[in-house]
C-alpha positions, 0 to 999 in steps of 0.5 A: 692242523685245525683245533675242531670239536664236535656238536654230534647228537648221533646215537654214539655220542654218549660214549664220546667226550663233549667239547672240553671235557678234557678241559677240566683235566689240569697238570697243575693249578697254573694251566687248563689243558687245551683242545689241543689234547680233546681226543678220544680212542677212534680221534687219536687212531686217526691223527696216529695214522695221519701222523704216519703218512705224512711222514712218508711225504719226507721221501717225496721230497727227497726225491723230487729234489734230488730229481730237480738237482744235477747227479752229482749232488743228489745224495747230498739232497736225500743226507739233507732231508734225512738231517731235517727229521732228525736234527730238526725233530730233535731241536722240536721236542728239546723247544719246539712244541713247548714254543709253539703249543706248551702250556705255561704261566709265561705264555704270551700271544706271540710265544708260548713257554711250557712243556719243554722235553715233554715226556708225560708220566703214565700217571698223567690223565692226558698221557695218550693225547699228549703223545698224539698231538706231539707226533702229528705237530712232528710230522709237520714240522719237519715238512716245513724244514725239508722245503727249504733244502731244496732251494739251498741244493748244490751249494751249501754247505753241508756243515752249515746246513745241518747247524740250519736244521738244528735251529730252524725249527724256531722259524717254524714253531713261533708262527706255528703257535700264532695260527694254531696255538691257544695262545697265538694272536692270530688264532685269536683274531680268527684266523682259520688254516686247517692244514698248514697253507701259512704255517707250513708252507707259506713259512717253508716258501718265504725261508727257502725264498731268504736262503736262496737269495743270501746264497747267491745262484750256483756257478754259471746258473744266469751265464747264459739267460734265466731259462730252467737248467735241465733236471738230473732225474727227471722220472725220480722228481715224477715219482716224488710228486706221487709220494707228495700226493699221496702223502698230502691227502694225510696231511689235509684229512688228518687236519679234521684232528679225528673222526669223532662227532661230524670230523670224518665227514669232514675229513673225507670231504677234506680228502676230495677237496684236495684232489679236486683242487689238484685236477684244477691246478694240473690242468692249468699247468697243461695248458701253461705248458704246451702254450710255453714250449710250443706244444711239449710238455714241461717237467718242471711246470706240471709238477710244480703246478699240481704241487702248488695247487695241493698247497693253495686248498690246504688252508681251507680244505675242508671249507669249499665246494668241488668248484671252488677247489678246482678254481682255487687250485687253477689259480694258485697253479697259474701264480707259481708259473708265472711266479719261477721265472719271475724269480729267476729274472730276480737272480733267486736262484731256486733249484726246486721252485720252492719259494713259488710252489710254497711261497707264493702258493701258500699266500694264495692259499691263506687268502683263499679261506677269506674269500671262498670258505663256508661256515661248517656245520657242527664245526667251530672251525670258523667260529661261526662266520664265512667268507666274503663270497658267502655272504661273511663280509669283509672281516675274515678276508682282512684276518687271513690277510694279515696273517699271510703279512705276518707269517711271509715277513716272519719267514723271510726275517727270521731266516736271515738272521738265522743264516746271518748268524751260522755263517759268522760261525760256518760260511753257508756257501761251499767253496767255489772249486768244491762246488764244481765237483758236486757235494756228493764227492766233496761232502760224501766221498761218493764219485759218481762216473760219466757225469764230468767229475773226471773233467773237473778233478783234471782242470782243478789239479794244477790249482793248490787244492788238496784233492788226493782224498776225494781222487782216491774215492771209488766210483759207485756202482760198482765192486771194486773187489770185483774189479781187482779180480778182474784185473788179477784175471787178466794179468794171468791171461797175459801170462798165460800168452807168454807161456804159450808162446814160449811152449811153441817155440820149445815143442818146435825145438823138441819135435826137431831133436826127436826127428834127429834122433829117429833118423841116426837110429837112436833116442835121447831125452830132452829137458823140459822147460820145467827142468824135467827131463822126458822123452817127446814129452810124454812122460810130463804128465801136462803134456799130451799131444793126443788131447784136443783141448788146452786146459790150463790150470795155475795154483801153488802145487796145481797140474792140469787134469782133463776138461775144460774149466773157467774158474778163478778163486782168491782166498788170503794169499792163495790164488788159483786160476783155471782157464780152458779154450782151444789154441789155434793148433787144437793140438797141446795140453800143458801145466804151468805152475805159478 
């Protein structure tokens, strides 16, 4: 998010606030009101709505993850991001933005200290702008966090995880403050990230880099060489891409921070500079990809290179020509390529790629601005100056280099400390044996079927775990009232068998007798296996030897009546069941009374 404002001279500009106007506005007489707050109606529906899509890139990152992951962990991806929005922008409103933006008498170029909880009065002058600039800085700092779960997948723990969530929000928001804050050092300096290539994700990639490497490879992850484990649901990670890119035109164009003045020209060139940049990086990963595997085409290499293209021309978004794009975005696509395995033969384990896309993209992202970015028109963003392809010197490319330096160094230390930290509390790693049956069982009592969590449960029995909890987990997928019914179904068709057999054997003995009876010339009566007695069987109001069809129905007081049926009902203790078909004699009709 670049602080912009605009020199317009248009014929809407006298309704429009000049640069600062708002500077003058104070809470109190120890701080002046940053650009942070410098937006009027048209800016704040902007960054409002910006602040909304953006928000949705949180499912295009659920998805692509727990499409990277094997099934039996990808519920635990999607708990994991929605633990990011919400512990992580609880912990952004507690400390977070006063840490990165707030406005204090304590403020220093490396943290500032003000506006805690903030919450402003109705009263207050900046009640609207306050509320805007708070929700779009969310929007971005539960992005940073959500990057990082995807390298942790598969074995974390949960428990520790959600403790990292929490707190995580500080290795986000300090550097957040250096490049964008009024305060920062960096900003200072002159730095320039429209849209977050450091701060975002160049922090996001270098922490999810710590995490991976402090967690160690899953189980079994190099047993066989450092080739890419195959993907759990390889169309859910293509619809996460689409989400992401949706979600990234947000995040750039929303980064001119309104539309006032010359900022929606801006942020519609912003807008095509991104998808330029994307069509750079995409075609890169094409051709990367058909050289690689022998003329197929890799999952993995397009999407994480047009993942990594989109990054590289975030920083500078708005500051470059079609052309510059297209090759800023070949060339950050071609470095995240060549960069995963480059991981992997480190033993970084990192399922989603997260510190190449992120990583490694975002310090090409930030370098980028130094070499290729123009001086905007109308525009402070650069105040004033180009960078070295355009004529601007060598000073631009040396601040945006120190600032990839800082921000990297940042990201990577301060993640440790912090994991170093909740392990002593809760270990980070889940327990090898937990591992092997996947998070979603362990942490979720969720049991997925047909993907080895039988096989697993089966070899772990002998050992002493205590695994009578997750046994009893029901598969998903399925109704497990549906299932006893079911069941209920076919032990009374079993019955059923039986009885039919019985009445076999009785009707042949009944048949017997009466023949008997005709031929001494007189009649008798027999009893029924329902200790009712009738003659031939004909006074049983089940029994009809003239009816071709066998209806039978089952109920606590229930006899037979006509055609056929197919029904069964259970309500409390009563069960009723009708069954209807034809027997292989097509020649009895009974009852039978359960």
């Amino acid at each position: 998010m670049a602080n912009v404002t605009t020199m317009g001279t248009g014929p809407t500009d006298a309704t429009t606030p000049s640069p600062g106007a708002f500077q003058s506005l104070a809470r109190n007489n120890s701080y002046v009101i940053p650009g942070l707050y410098d937006l009027n109606v048209e800016d704040t529906n902007w960054v409002l709505t910006s602040s909304f899509i953006i928000f949705t890139m949180q499912t295009g990152f659920g998805m692509l993850e727990s499409g990277c992951v094997s099934v039996k962990n990808e519920v635990n991806i999607m708990m994991k991001n929605i633990i990011d929005i919400v512990l992580g922008g609880f912990t952004y409103w507690l400390f977070g933005y006063a840490m990165a933006f707030g406005r204090g008498e304590l403020n220093n170029p490396f943290v500032a200290l003000g506006d805690f909880l903030i919450d402003p009065g109705v009263s207050d002058p900046l009640f609207g702008p306050i509320f805007a600039a708070f929700l779009f800085q969310l929007s971005f700092s539960t992005t940073a966090t959500t990057i990082v779960s995807g390298a942790m997948a598969e074995r974390c723990n949960f428990k520790a995880y959600c403790i990292f969530s929490f707190f995580n929000t500080i290795v986000y928001c300090i550097p957040a403050g250096w490049v964008w804050g009024e305060h920062g050092f960096l900003k200072n300096l002159g730095v320039v990230d429209i849209a977050g290539s450091g701060p975002v994700h160049l922090i996001g990639g270098a922490s999810a880099f710590a995490s991976a490497a402090i967690l160690g490879p899953r189980l079994g992850r190099y047993a066989k060489g450092t080739d890419p484990l195959p993907l759990g649901n390889p169309v859910n990670a293509c619809m996460g891409l689409f989400v992401l890119w949706w979600g990234w035109l947000a995040f750039n164009s929303g980064s001119t921070y309104g539309v006032s003045g010359a900022k929606w020209a801006y942020a519609a060139r912003a807008a095509v500079m991104t998808m330029m940049g994307s069509f750079g990086g995409g075609s890169f990963s094409i051709v990367y990809s058909m050289i690689n595997n022998d003329g197929r085409m890799d999952v993995v290499d397009l999407i994480n290179g047009i993942l990594a293209s989109l990054v590289s021309v975030t920083a500078g978004c708005y500051l470059y020509h079609a052309w510059e794009a297209i090759l800023i975005g070949a060339i950050g696509s071609a470095l995240c390529c060549f960069g995963m395995p480059l991981f992997d033969r480190m033993g970084v384990d990192d399922p989603v790629g997260a510190s190449s896309v992120h990583g490694i993209a975002g310090i090409w992202g930030v370098l980028a601005v130094g070499f290729f970015a123009d001086n905007p028109l109308r525009m402070d963003t650069t105040s004033g100056r180009s960078g070295l392809f355009k004529g601007g010197g060598w000073y631009m490319l040396g601040v945006q280099s120190l600032s990839a330096l800082c921000l990297a160094c940042w990201g990577v230390c301060s993640t440790f400390v912090l994991l170093w930290l909740i392990n002593k509390v809760v270990p980070i790693r889940m327990d090898p044996n937990e591992e092997l049956l996947g998070a979603d069982l362990m942490e979720h009592r969720i049991r997925h079927t047909q993907i080895g969590i039988s096989r697993a449960l089966s070899a772990l029995a002998p050992i002493q775990l205590d695994l009578d909890d997750v046994i009893d987990a029901p598969p998903i997928g399925r109704n497990p009232g549906h299932e006893r019914c079911v069941d209920e179904i076919q032990a009374a068709s079993q019955k059923l068998q039986q009885w039919r057999q019985a009445m076999d054997k009785f009707t042949n003995r009944a048949d017997t007798g009466t023949i008997k009876a005709k031929a001494s010339g007189s009649r008798h009566r027999t009893k029924s296996f329902l200790s009712k007695s009738h003659g031939n069987g004909k006074d049983n109001a089940g029994y009809d030897r003239e009816a071709g069809s066998v209806s039978v129905k089952m109920s606590g007081a229930g006899r037979a009546e006509g055609k056929e049926a197919h029904q069964m009902s259970v309500i409390g203790s009563e069960r009723s069941y009708q069954v209807g078909g034809t027997d292989r004699n097509n020649d009895r009709n009974f009852a039978w009374i359960d």
